[in-house]
N, C-alpha and C positions, 0 to 999 in steps of 0.2 A: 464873191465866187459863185456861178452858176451852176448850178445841177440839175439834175434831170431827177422827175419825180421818181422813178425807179430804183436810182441811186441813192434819194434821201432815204425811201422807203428800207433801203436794206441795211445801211448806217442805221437806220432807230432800230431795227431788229435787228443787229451784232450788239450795240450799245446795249438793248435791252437783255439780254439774254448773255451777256456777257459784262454783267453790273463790277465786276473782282475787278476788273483792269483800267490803267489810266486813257483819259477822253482819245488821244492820240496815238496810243495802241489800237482800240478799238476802230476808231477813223483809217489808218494804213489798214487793218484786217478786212475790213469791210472793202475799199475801194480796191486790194490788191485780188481780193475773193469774186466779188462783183465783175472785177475786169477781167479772170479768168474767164466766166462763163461767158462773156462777150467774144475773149480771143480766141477761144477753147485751148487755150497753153497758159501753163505754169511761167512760161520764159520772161523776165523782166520788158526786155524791151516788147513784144507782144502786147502785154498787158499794158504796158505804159503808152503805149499809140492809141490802146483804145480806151484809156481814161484821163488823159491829158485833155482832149477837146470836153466832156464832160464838168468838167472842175473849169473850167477856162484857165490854167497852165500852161506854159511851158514842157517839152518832153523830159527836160535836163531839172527839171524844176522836184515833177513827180519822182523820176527815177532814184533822187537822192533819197527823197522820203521813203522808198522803197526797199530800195539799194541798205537804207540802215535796220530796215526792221530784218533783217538776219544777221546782223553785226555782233558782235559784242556793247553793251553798254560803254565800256572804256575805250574803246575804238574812238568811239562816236563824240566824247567830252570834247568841250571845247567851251573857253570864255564866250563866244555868240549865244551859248545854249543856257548860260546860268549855272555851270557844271556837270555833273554825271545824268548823262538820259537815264532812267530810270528802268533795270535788269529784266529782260524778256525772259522767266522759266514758262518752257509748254506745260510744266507736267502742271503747272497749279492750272491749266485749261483742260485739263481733263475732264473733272468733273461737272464742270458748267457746257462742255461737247453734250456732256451724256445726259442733263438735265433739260438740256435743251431737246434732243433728240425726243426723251418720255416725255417733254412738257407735249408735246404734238402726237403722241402717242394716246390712243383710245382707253381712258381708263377703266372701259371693262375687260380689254387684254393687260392682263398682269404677268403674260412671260416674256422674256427679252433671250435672246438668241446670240450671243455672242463669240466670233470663230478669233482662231488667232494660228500665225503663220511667219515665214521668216521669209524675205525674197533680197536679193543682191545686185545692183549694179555696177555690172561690171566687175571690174578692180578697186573701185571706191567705195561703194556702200553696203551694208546690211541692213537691210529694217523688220526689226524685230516689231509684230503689228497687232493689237486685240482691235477687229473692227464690228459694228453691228451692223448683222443682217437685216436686211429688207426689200420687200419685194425684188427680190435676185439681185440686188447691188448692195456694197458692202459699203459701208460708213468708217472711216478711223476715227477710234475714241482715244486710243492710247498707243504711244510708239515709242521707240528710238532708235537713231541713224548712229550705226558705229560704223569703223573703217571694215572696209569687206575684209581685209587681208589681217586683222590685229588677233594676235591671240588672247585666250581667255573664257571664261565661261558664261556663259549667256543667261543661265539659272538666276543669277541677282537682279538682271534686268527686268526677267518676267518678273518677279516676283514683286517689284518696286511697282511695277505699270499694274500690275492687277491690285494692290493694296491699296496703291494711288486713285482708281478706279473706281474701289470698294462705294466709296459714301455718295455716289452718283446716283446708285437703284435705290429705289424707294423699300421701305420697308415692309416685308410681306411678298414681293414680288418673287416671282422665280428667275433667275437668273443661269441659263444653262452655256455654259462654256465649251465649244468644241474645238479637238485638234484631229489632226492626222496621225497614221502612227506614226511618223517620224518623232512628233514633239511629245509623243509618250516619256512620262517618267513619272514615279512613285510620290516624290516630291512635288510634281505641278499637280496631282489630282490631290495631296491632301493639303497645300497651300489656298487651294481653289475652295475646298471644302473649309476651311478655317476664318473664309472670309464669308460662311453663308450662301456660297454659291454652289451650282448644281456641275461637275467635272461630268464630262460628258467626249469621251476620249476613243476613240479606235485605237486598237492593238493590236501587232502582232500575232500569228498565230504558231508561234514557234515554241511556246512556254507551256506552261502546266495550270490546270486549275480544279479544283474541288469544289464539287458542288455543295451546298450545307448539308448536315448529317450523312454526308457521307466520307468513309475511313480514309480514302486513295485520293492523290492526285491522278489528271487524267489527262494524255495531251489536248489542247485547243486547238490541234488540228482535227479532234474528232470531236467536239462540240456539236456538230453541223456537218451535214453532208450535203453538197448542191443538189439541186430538185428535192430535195426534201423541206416539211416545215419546217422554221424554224425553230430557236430554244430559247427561253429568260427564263432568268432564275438566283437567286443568292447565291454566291460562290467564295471561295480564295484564292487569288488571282498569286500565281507562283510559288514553287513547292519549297525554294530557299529562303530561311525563316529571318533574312534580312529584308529580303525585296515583298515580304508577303501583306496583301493588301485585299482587305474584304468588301466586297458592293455587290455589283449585281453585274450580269454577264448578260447580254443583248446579243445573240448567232444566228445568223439566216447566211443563207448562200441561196442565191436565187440561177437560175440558168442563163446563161449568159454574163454572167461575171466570172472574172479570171479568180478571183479571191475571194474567201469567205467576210462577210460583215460582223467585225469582234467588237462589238462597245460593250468599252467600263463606265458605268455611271455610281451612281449612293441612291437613284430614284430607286422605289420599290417597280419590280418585275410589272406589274399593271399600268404604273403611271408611265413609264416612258414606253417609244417606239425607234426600233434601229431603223427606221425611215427617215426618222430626223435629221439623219446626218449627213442627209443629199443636202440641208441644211448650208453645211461646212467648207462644201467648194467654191460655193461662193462669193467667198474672201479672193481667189484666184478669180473672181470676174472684176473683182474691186482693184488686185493691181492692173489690172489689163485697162481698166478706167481712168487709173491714177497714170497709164504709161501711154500707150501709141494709142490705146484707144479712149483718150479722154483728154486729160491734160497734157504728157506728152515728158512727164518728167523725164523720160530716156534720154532727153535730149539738156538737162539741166547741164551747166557748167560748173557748176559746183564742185570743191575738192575736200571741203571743211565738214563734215560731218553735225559741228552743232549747229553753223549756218544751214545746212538742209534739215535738218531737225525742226529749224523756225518756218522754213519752207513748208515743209508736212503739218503744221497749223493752220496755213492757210489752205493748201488743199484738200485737209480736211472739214473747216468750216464752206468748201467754193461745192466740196461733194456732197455734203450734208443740205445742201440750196437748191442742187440740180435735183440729187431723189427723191425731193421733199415735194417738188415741184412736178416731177416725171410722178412719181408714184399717185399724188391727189390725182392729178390729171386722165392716168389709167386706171383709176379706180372709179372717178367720177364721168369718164367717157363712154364712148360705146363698145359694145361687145366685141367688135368687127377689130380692136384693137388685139385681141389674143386669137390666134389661131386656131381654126377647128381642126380640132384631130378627127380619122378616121377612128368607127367603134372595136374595128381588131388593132390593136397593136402594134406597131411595128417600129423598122429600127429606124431611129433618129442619129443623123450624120453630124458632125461636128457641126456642121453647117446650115445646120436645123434645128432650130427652139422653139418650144412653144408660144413665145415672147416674137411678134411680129417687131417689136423695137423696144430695146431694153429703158427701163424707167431714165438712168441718167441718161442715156440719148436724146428719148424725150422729153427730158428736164431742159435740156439746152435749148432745142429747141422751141417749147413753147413758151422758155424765158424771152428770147431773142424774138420770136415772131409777136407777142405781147406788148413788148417794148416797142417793135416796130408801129403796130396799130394802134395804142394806148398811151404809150408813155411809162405806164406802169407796170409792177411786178405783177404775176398773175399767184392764186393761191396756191397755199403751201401747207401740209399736214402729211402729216405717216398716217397710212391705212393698213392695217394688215390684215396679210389673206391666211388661208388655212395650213396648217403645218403639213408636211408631205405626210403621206398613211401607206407609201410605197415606194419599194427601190425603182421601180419602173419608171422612166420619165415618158414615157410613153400613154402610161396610164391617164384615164379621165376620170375624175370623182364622180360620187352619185352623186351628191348634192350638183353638181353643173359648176363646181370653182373651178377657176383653170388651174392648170399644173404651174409648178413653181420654173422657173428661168433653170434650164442645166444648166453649168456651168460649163467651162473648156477643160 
């Protein structure tokens, strides 16, 4: 069988980096991951056009092999095989995603940025998602696909994916977790905290809170007034002695936002900054990557939820290939790659980033143009850049780093 040196090269980095799994797991993950970023779609037949001539196969040949790696293992038996193909779980891929991800990580950065967020397609899916940020594109570490429409509580899920997660980060590291306020609850920030992790969560500003040594609750709608400084400070977040939870309380309202910025964290008031969590929407740039703008899953036929579930393994390890690759590339290129903003301010349209071309854009690309001229893969490392120090995306740093990627 023929290959192309590009394609061995990324087989020995899935095999290496993913030691837990058998030879022919890792073989479809690699070639179904790999043919992503050639077809830019998740779609079977897509991906099988453009790794059939590679392998020197058959189209009908690969597709099966493809076709099974979202099956069920029992599906799949059959006397030809020697018995039961051996049970595909993602979750025990979780933690070799996230090992992989720090192994290429700069070990004098010891924080790791983690959002998490829930999106639906359609009438069939939910994906419940913890992905890591990076240079403004979002990596899935941990998921799961249930039916859009089933009832039930989603509380066991998270909780299994972050615990599942847990033994990923190296020890010593910070690990800071954000949500929106919608995925606020009492429960996820001390399950997150239980696991050594940093809860890092926007809320509401409807409730009550008490600052330390002081007698009153006070509403959190007056923490903060717009154009005014902001506030941190140690508090008790909620005046009913069930839901009452103590940390620290992060308030700015800057001019120009509809709503004030309420982060709950456990950091002490100096260590963290409510800038962070321009951070968070960047998981909303990560499905927009994984859908029309990357892969294309909106267009998956899928109706099976645990077969898309096996699906999001691979598009996880084909996103974690492109960023890896977009991010070296923007980091190791020329300036002329980030936009220069003007020194006043001003407002940025939906249709305006500071990112001339976001990293996985750039990932595909300079995989595909490498390939073209080389044969082979071009390099691949996380770089990371400086943490936001402003709600502004407008803003330009002293130091001359550029602004982080807004999200949509």
């Amino acid at each position: 069988m023929t290959r192309s040196d590009g394609l061995s090269q990324w087989q020995q980095t899935v095999s290496r980096q993913m030691p837990h799994r058998s030879k022919p797991q890792a073989l479809v993950l690699a070639l179904w991951s790999f043919g992503m970023a050639l077809a830019q779609s998740c779609g079977i037949t897509s991906v099988v056009a453009a790794i059939a001539p590679l392998v020197g196969r058959e189209e009908a040949t690969v597709r099966q092999h493809v076709r099974e790696w979202c099956d069920e293992a029992a599906r799949n038996a059959g006397a030809k095989r020697g018995g039961k193909r051996q049970a595909l779980d993602v979750t025990t891929w979780f933690v070799p995603l996230l090992r992989w991800v720090l192994a290429w990580w700069p070990p004098a950065e010891s924080r790791v940025a983690l959002a998490m967020d829930a999106r639906t397609l359609g009438q069939r899916f939910t994906v419940l998602a913890i992905s890591r940020i990076s240079r403004g594109c979002a990596i899935p570490m941990a998921w799961v696909v249930l039916p859009a429409t089933a009832k039930g509580a989603w509380r066991p899920h998270w909780e299994q994916r972050f615990t599942l997660l847990q033994p990923g980060a190296p020890t010593g590291w910070t690990v800071i977790v954000m949500a929106d306020r919608g995925l606020y609850a009492q429960w996820r920030y001390r399950h997150i905290q239980a696991l050594g992790w940093r809860p890092f969560l926007r809320i509401n500003g409807g409730g009550n809170y008490r600052p330390e040594g002081a007698a009153a609750f006070r509403p959190l709608a007056q923490a903060v007034h717009q154009g005014k400084p902001g506030w941190s400070g140690r508090v008790t977040c909620c005046s009913s002695p069930e839901a009452q939870l103590a940390g620290t309380l992060l308030a700015r309202w800057d001019d120009g936002h509809t709503d004030p910025w309420l982060i709950l964290t456990d950091l002490a008031p100096e260590q963290a900054d409510v800038a962070w969590h321009r951070l968070r929407p960047i998981i909303e740039c990560g499905f927009k990557d994984i859908k029309r703008g990357g892969w294309h899953w909106e267009q998956t036929k899928m109706t099976d939820p645990a077969r898309d579930d096996r699906l999001w393994l691979v598009i996880a390890v084909a996103t974690l290939g492109v960023v890896s690759v977009g991010g070296w590339a923007e980091a190791d290129g020329p300036a002329s790659m980030i936009a220069v903003l003007p020194a006043a301010p001003v407002h940025l349209s939906r249709r305006t980033r500071p990112r001339l071309l976001s990293c996985f854009r750039r990932g595909v690309i300079v995989i595909v143009t490498t390939l073209i001229t080389t044969g082979t893969l071009p390099a691949a490392r996380f770089t990371p850049e400086p943490w936001p120090e402003t709600l502004d995306p407008c803003a330009v740093r002293m130091d001359g780093q550029p602004p982080h990627q807004e999200a949509t």
